[in-house]
C-alpha positions as CSV (number, residue, x, y, z in Angstrom):
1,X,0.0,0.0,0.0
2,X,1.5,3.4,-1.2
3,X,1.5,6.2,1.4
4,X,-0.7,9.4,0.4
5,X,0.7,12.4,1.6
6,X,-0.3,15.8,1.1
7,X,1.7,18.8,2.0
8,X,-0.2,22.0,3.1
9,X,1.1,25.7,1.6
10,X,0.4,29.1,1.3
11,X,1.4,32.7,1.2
12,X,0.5,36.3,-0.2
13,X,0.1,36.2,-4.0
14,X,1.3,38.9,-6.5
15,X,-1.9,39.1,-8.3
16,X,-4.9,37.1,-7.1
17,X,-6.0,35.6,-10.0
18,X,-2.8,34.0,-11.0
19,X,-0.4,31.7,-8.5
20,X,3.0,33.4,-8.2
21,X,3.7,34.3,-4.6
22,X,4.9,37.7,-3.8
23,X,7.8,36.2,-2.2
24,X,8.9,32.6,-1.4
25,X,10.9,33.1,1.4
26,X,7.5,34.0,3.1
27,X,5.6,30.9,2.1
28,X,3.7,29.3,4.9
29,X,4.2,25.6,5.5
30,X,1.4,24.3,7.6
31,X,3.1,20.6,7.3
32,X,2.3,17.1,5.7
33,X,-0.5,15.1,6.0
34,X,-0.6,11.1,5.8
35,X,-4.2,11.4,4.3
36,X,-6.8,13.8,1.7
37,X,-9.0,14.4,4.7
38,X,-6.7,15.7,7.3
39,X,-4.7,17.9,4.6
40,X,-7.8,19.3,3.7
41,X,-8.9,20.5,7.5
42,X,-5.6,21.9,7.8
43,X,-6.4,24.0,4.5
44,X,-10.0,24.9,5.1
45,X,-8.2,26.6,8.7
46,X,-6.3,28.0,7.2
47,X,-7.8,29.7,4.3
48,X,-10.4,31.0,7.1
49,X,-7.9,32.2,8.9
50,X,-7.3,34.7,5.8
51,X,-10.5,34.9,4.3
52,X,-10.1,38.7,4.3
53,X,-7.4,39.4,2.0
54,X,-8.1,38.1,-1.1
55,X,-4.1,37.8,-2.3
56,X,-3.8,35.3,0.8
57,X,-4.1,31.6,-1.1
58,X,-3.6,28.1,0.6
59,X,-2.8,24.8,-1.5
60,X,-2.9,21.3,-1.1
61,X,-0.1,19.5,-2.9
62,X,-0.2,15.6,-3.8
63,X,3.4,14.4,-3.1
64,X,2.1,11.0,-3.3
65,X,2.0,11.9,-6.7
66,X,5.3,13.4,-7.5
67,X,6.8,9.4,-6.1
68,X,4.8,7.7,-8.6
69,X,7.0,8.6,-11.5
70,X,5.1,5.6,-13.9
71,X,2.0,7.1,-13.4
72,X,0.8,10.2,-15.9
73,X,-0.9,13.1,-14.7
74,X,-4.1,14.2,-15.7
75,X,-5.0,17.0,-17.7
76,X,-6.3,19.2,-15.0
77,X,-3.1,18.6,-13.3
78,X,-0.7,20.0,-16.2
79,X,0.9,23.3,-15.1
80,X,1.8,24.2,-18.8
């Protein structure tokens, strides 16, 4: 059984409607998470937490995913 881990991220964006942070050296990390579930309340408290300014943006990332080199990524999950 693989292990599905999702790490939790965010910071202040340059421009809210894109997802280039105004500076990395600032980006939050909230930590990694063994499951979907528990990754996802840790965003959800985190995006609250911010709720007010709109350049404030939270991800989840699917490391699980980035270890499964044999395994091809979806369209929807295709930065380019």
């Amino acid at each position: 059984m693989s292990q599905r881990l999702h790490l939790v991220f965010g910071g202040e964006l340059i421009d809210p409607t894109k997802n280039a942070f105004k500076d990395v050296d600032d980006i939050h990390i909230v930590g990694m998470f063994p499951n979907y579930e528990s990754a996802f309340n840790a965003w959800k408290s985190e995006a609250q937490k911010t709720v007010d300014n709109a350049h404030m943006r939270y991800f989840i990332a699917h490391i699980h995913r980035l270890r499964e080199e044999g395994v091809e990524a979806s369209s929807t999950e295709e930065l380019g």
